[in-house]
C-alpha positions in Angstrom: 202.2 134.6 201.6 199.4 132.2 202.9 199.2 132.1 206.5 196.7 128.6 206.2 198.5 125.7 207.9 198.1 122.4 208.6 197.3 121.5 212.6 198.6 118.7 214.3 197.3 117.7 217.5 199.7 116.5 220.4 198.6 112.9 222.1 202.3 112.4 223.6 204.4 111.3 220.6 207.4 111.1 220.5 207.5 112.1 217.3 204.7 114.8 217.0 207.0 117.7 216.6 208.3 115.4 213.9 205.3 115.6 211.7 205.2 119.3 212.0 209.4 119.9 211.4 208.0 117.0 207.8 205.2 119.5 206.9 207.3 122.5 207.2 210.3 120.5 204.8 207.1 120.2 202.2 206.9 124.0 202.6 203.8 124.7 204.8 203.5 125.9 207.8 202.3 124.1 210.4 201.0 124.2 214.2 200.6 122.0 217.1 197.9 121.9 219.1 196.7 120.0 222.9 194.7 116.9 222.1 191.6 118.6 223.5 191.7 121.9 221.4 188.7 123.6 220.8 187.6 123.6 216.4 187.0 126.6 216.8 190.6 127.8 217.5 191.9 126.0 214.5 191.1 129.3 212.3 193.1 129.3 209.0 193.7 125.2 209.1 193.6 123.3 206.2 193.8 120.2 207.4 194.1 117.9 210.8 196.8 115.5 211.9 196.0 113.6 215.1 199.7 112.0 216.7 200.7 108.7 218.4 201.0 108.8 222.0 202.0 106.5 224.7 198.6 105.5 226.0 196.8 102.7 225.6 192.5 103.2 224.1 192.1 99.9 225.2 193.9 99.9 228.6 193.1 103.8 229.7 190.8 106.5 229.6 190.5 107.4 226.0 192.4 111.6 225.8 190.0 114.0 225.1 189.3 115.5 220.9 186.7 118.4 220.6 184.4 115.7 218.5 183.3 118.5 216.4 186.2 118.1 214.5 185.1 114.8 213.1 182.3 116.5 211.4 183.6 119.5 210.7 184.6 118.5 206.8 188.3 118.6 207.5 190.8 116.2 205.5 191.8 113.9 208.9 194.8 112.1 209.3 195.1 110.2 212.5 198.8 108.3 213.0 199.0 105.4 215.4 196.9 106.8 218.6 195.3 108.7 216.4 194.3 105.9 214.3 193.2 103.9 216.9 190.8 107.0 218.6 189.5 107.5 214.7 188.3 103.6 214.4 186.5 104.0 218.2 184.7 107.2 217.9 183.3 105.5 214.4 182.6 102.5 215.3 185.4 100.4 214.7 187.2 98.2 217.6 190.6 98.3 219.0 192.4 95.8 220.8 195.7 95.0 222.6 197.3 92.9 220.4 199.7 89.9 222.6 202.9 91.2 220.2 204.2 94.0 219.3 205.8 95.6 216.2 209.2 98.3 216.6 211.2 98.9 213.4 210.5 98.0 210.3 207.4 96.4 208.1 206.6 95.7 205.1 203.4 97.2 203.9 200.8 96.4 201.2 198.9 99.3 199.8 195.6 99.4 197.8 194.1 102.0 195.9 194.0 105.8 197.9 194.7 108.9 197.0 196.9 108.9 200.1 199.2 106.3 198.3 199.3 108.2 194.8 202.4 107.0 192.9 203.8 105.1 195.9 204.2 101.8 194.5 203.2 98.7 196.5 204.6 97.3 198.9 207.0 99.6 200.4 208.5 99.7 204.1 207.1 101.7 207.2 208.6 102.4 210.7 206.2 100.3 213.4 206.1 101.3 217.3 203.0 100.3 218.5 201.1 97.6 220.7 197.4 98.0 220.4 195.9 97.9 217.0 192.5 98.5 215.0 191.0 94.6 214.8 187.2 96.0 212.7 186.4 98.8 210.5 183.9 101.4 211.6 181.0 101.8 209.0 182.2 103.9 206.0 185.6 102.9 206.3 187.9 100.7 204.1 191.2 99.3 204.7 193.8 100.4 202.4 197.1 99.0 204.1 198.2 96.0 206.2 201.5 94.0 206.9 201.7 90.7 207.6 200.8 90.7 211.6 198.0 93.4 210.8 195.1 93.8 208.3 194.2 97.2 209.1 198.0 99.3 209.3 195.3 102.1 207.3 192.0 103.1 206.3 190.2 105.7 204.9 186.7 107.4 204.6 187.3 109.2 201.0 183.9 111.0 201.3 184.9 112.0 205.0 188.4 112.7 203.6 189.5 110.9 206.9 192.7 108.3 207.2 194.4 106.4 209.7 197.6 104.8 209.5 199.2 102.3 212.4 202.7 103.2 211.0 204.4 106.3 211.1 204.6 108.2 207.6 207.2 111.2 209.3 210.1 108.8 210.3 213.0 108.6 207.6 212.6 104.6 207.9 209.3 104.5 206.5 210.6 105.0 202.8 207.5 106.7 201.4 206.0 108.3 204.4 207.0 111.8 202.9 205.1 111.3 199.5 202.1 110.2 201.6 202.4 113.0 203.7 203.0 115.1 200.5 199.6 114.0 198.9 198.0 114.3 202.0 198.9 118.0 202.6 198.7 119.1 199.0 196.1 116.5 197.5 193.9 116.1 199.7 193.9 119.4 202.1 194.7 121.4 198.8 197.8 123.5 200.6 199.5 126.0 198.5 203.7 126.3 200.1 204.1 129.3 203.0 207.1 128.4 204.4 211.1 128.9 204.0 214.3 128.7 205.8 214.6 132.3 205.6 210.9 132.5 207.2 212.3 130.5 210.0 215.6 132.5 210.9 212.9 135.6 210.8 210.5 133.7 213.4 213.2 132.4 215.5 214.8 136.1 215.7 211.2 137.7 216.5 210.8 135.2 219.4 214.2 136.3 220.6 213.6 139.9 220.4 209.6 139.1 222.5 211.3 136.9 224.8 214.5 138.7 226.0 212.8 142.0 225.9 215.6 144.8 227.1 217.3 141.7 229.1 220.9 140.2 229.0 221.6 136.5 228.1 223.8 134.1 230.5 224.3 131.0 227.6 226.1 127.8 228.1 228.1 126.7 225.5 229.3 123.2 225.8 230.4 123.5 222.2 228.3 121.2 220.3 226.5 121.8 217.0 223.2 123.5 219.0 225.1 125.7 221.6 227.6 127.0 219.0 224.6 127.9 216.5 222.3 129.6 219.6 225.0 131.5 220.6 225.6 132.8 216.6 222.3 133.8 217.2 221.5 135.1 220.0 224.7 137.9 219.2 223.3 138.4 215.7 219.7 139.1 217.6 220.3 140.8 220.7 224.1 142.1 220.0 227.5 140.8 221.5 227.2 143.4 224.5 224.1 140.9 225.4 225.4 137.8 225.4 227.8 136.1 228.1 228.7 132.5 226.8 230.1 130.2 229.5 231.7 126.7 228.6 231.6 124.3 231.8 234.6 121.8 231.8 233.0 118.9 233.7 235.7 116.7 233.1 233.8 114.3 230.7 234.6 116.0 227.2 236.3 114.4 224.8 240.3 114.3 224.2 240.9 118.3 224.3 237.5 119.5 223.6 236.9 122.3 225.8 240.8 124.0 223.9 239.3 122.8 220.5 235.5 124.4 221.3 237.4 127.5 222.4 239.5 127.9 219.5 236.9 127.0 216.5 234.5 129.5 218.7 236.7 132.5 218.7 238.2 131.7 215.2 234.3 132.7 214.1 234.5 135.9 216.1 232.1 134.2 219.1 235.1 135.2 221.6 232.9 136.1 224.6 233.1 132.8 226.0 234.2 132.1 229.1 236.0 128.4 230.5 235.0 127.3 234.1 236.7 124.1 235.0 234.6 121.7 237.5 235.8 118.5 237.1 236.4 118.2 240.6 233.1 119.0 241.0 231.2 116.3 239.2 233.5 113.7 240.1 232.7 114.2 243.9 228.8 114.9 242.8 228.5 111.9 241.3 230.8 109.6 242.7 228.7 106.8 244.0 225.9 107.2 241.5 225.1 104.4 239.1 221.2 105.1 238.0 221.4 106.7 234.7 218.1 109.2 235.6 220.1 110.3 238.3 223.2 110.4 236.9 220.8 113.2 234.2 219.8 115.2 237.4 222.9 115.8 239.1 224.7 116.9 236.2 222.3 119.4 235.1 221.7 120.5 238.7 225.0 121.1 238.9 225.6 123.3 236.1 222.9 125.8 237.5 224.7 125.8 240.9 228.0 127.1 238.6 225.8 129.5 236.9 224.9 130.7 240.4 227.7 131.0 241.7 229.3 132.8 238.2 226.4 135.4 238.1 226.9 136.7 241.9 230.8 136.4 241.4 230.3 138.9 238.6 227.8 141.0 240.3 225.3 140.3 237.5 221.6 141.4 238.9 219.3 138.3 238.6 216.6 140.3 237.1 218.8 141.6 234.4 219.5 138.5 232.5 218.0 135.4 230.8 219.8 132.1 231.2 219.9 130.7 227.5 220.0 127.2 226.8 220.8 125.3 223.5 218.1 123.1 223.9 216.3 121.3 220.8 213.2 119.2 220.6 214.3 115.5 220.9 215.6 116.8 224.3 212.7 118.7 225.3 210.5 115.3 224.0 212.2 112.6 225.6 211.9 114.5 229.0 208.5 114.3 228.8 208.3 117.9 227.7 204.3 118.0 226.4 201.4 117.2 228.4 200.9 113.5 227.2 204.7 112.3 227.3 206.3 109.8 228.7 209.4 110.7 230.0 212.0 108.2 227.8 215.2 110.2 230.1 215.7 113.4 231.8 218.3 115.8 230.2 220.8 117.6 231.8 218.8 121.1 230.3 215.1 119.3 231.7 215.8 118.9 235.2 213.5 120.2 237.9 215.1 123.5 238.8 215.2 124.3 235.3 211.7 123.7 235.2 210.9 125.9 237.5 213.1 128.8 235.6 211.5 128.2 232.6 207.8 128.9 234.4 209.5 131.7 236.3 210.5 133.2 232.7 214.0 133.1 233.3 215.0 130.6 230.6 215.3 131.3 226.8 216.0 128.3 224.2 215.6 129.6 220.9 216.1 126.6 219.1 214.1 124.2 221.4 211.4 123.6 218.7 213.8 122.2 216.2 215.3 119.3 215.3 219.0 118.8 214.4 218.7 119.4 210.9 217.0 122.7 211.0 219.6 123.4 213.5 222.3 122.8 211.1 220.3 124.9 208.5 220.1 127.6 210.6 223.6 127.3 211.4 224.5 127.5 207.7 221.9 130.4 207.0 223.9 132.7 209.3 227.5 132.1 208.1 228.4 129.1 210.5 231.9 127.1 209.2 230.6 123.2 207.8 233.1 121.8 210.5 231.4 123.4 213.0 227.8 122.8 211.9 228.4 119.3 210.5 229.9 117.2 213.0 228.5 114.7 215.0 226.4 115.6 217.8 228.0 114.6 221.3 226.0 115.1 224.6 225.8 117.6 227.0 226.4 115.5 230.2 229.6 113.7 227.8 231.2 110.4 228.6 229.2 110.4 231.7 226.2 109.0 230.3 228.6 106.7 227.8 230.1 105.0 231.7 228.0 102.7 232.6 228.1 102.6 236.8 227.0 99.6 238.6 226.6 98.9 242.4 225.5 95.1 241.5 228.8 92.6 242.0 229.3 89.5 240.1 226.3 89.2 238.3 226.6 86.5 235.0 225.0 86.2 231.7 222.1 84.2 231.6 221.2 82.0 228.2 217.8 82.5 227.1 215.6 80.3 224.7 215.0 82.0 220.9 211.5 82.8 219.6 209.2 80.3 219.4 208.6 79.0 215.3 205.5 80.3 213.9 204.2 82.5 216.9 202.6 85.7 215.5 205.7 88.3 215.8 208.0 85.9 216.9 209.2 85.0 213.2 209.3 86.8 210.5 206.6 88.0 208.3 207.1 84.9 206.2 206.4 82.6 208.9 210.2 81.7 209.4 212.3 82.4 212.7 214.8 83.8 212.0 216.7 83.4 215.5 216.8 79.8 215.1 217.4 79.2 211.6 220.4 81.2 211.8 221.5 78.5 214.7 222.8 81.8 217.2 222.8 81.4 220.3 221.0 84.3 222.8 222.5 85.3 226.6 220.7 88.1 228.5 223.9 90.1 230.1 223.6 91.7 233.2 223.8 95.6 232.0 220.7 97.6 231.9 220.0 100.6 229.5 217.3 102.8 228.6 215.4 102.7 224.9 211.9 103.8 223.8 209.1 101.3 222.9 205.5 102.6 222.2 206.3 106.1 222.8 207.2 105.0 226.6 210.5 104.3 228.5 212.3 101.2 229.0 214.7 100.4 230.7 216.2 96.8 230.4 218.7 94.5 229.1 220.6 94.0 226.0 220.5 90.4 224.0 224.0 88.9 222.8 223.4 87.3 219.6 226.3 84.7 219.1 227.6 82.7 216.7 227.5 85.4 214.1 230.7 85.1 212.2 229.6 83.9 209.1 226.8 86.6 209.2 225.8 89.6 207.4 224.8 92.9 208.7 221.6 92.8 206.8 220.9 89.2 208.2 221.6 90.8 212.0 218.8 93.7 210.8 216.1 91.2 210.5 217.0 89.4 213.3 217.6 92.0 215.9 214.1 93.4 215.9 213.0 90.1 216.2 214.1 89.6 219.6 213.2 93.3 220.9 209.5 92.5 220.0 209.6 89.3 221.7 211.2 89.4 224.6 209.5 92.4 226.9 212.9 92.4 229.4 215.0 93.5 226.3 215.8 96.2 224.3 219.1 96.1 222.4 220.4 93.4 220.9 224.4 93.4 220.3 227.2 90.9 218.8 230.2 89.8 219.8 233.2 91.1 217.8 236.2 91.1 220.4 236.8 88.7 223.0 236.9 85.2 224.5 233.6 83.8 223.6 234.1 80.5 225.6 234.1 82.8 228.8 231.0 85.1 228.2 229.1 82.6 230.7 231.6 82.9 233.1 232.3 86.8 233.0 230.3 89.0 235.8 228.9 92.2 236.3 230.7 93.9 238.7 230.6 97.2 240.9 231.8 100.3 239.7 231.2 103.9 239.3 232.3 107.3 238.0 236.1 107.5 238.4 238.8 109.8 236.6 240.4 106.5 235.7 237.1 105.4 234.1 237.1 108.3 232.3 240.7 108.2 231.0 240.0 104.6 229.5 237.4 105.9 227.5 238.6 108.7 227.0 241.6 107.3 225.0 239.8 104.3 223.4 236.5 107.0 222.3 239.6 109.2 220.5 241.4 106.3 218.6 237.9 104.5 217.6 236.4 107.4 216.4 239.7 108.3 214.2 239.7 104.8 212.4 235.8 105.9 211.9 236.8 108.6 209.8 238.4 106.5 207.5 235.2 104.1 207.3 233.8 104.1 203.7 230.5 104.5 205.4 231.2 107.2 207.3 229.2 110.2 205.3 226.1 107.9 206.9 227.1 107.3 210.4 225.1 110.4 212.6 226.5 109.6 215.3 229.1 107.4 217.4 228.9 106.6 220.7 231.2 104.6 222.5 230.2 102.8 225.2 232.5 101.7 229.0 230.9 98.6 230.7 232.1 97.1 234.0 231.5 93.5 232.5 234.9 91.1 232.0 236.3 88.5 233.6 238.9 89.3 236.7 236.9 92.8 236.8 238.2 94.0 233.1 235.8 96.4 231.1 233.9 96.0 228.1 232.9 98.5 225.3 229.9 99.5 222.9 230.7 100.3 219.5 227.0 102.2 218.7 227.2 103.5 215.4 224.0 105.1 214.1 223.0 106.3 211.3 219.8 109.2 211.6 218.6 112.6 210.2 217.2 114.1 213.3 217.9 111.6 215.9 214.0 110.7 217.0 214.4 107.3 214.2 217.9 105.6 213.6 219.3 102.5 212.0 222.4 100.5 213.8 225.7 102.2 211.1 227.5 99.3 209.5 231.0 100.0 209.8 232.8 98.3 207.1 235.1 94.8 208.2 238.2 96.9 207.7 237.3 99.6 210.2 236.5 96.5 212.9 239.5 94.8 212.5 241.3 98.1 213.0 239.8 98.5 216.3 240.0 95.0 217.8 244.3 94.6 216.3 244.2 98.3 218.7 242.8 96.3 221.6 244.8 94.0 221.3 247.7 95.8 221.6 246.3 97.9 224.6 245.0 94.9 226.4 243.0 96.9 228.9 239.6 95.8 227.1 237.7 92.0 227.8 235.4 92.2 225.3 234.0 94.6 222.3 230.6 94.6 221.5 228.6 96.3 218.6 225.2 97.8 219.7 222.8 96.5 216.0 220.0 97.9 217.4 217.6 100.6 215.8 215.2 103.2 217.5 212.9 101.9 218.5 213.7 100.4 220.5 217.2 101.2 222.2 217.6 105.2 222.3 221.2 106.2 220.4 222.3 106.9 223.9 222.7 103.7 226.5 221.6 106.7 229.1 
């Protein structure tokens, strides 16, 4: 088997180990590199992929790129960042546009061999601000949307292309085929790379890492912990491996019996229950900022492990702590050198950090994405209703509570986009905001998303008056107001609830509480069975459910956020169907402990699938 593959060199994307997981799907193998790798290191490559990244050509000090690789005769493909730093070192200009385009274009291709049998026009995923305004010499444009002329170029003789979208995101409908011709086309790669070839790799690195050590792993039960742990005791040997489940208090409705009893039905019964709810209720009982929120709970579960290990007389240097971590968490921590950190995970927080540069940490998995996980998971033997399900975080319901210290704090009613502003309407030139007659507020709840590779953290838009509408008319509109309106980024409408009193309702203070949790507890557990029953559900990835302290007389609110995703870095807002809604709110209604029920239509970009 060939070992040529294709390199792809890191900028800070957030999607850069996303290109490589789509080059390895096509069956090649493929490597990233720093921005400012040397050519001569890139032995064996076939062909160049320069990433996206948070920084701004215009704005910043340009990154450093070895420039011999510009001349060195290999096929280029520069995405986004990588675009932009193509057009400048040729010639071209780049400029900081006053809009900005997150979600969805359409684009209009012209003849490329980049675009063979893609038929034109077809849709792209957008997350950028700056863009290429002139070609350099030697180039010609070969893509644009309606905001931009130049979304891609090329050099054919150079075999060098640029594209302002991003071709490895599910939500650009072609970008596969494009990446296709590109790897096999153009850089002439011949497929080196399998499933099988990856469970061998991922095994190897065990075997180098652990060495003649033990491995401390904690299991919170999810689809990544329960598949590292498979592995690790198919690797190393159940003798080596020591799985602890921390109770925090913030699982779902009987998680921790249901993760012990799928675990052991599969013959992983070294695993071990430590309950510390107690314990994070007290740690983070007057915290309401979600990064800190992140810290504690992950410093916390090293303080157990701690505490575990010397109980059990366990000699430090005899053991490894293993983690189930995977690449979008490793990414939106600002994990690579050009990052921006989007949120810290509970597995990312400082004192892990320092493990891992200490070499006392091993995360076999951390260079996947949630699909391979799943495929590795099936490739050793794993039951579908343990591989399959949806993915629920580490930290829990604690980062689905939103805590505020703020008191009384109202919605405010903002004006829509202004008709015929560039990026303000649609590409047609309409605005969609106003023609649908809805009405915008600006509520007083904050949440993190990811805009242009970089974090935000900001507020959502209600969109009311939407009775009469349709999902796919919400679609257009919601990115519509994310691009417009730089203080927000989710949009949401109003299914449950007196509207006449959204202006009068308040923010209010209120944190972390075992009461909190109950509530959501309960309400996550019933919505999520009507979910089941949803004729969409095969689609929805995942389901968060969100607890707000926003009501009137101090009542909560909730977040439906469905989404639907393959590997969690892209996602669309899930459209449960009307029956499924009504379900939920005729619940409600009976409960009567909820003011308001709001559905998150918001893609990523720009709101992240968790609120924090």
């Amino acid at each position: 088997m060939s070992n040529n593959f294709i390199a792809i060199l890191d900028f800070g994307s957030q999607y850069t180990h996303l290109i490589a997981r789509r080059i390895r799907e096509l069956g090649i193998k493929s490597e990233i590199f720093s921005n400012d790798v040397a050519l001569s290191e890139l032995k064996n490559t076939l062909g160049v992929i320069l990433s996206g990244g948070p920084r701004s050509i215009v704005r910043e000090p340009k990154l450093n790129i070895d420039k011999q690789i510009f001349g060195s005769g290999l096929p280029i493909l520069g995405l986004c960042y990588g675009h932009q730093l193509i057009a400048d070192h040729f010639g071209g200009s780049v400029e900081s546009g006053s809009s900005r385009e997150y979600g969805v274009a359409e684009l209009n291709l012209s003849d490329s061999p980049i675009f063979e049998n893609i038929k034109s026009p077809t849709t792209v995923w957008m997350s950028h601000g700056d863009h290429v305004e002139q070609l350099p010499n030697g180039f010609v444009q070969i893509a644009n949307t309606g905001n931009y002329s130049i979304a891609g170029m090329m050099n054919k003789d150079k075999k060098i292309y640029g594209f302002q979208f991003h071709p490895e995101v599910h939500h650009s409908s072609h970008g596969m085929k494009m990446l296709e011709n590109f790897v096999f086309n153009i850089c002439k790669a011949e497929k080196n790379w399998t499933v099988d070839s990856m469970l061998t790799n991922l095994q190897n690195q065990i075997r180098k890492k652990a060495k003649d050590k033990n491995v401390f792993l904690l299991v919170s039960g999810g689809v990544d912990s329960t598949v590292c742990f498979a592995l690790l005791e198919k690797t190393l040997g159940k003798d080596r491996v020591y799985g602890l489940h921390v109770d925090h208090g913030f699982m779902r409705e009987r998680e921790s019996k249901k993760v012990t009893k799928a675990l052991v039905k599969i013959g992983l019964d070294d695993l071990h229950i430590y309950n510390a709810e107690n314990e994070y209720l007290k740690a983070l009982e007057h915290i309401f900022e979600p990064e800190e929120k992140r810290i504690i709970i992950g410093e916390k579960f090293i303080d157990i492990v701690e505490r575990i290990m010397k109980k059990m007389n366990f000699e430090e240097n005899r053991w490894l702590l293993g983690q189930g971590t995977i690449y979008p968490d490793t990414i939106e921590s600002g994990g690579t050198k050009n990052a921006d950190k989007i949120k810290t995970h509970h597995n990312r927080v400082d004192r892990i950090q320092k493990m891992i540069l200490e070499n006392k940490i091993i995360e076999p998995i951390k260079e996947l994405y949630k699909d391979e996980v799943r495929e590795v998971g099936h490739a050793l033997g794993l039951p579908s209703e343990l591989i399959d399900r949806q993915p629920f975080p580490g930290p829990g319901l604690a980062i689905r509570i939103l805590c505020s210290e703020e008191n009384n704090v109202r919605a405010t009613k903002i004006t829509p986009p202004i008709r015929g502003s560039q990026n303000k309407c649609s590409e047609s030139g309409e605005n969609l905001v106003e023609s649908s007659q809805s009405i915008l507020y600006k509520l007083p709840i904050k949440s993190v998303g990811v805009q242009g590779d970089e974090r935000s953290y900001a507020h959502p838009a209600l969109l009311a008056n939407t009775d009469q509408m349709s999902f796919d008319e919400i679609a257009k509109i919601s990115p519509q107001i994310t691009n417009y309106y730089k203080d927000i980024n989710r949009v949401m409408i109003q299914i449950f609830g007196d509207k006449e009193k959204i202006f009068e309702s308040k923010m209010y203070s209120a944190y972390l509480t075992k009461k909190r949790c109950i509530l959501l507890r309960q309400i996550d557990q019933m919505i999520n069975e009507y979910v089941k029953d949803d004729p969409n559900y095969t689609k929805i990835w995942q389901m968060p459910i969100i607890l707000v302290p926003f009501g009137h007389d101090y009542g909560e609110s909730i977040v439906l956020r469905p989404v639907e995703s393959n590997e969690a870095m892209t996602a669309s807002f899930g459209k449960l169907a009307k029956e499924t809604i009504n379900k939920i709110i005729f619940h409600q209604l009976i409960l009567n402990n909820i003011d308001y029920i709001f559905y998150d239509v918001t893609n990523k970009p720009p709101g992240t699938i968790e609120w924090e």
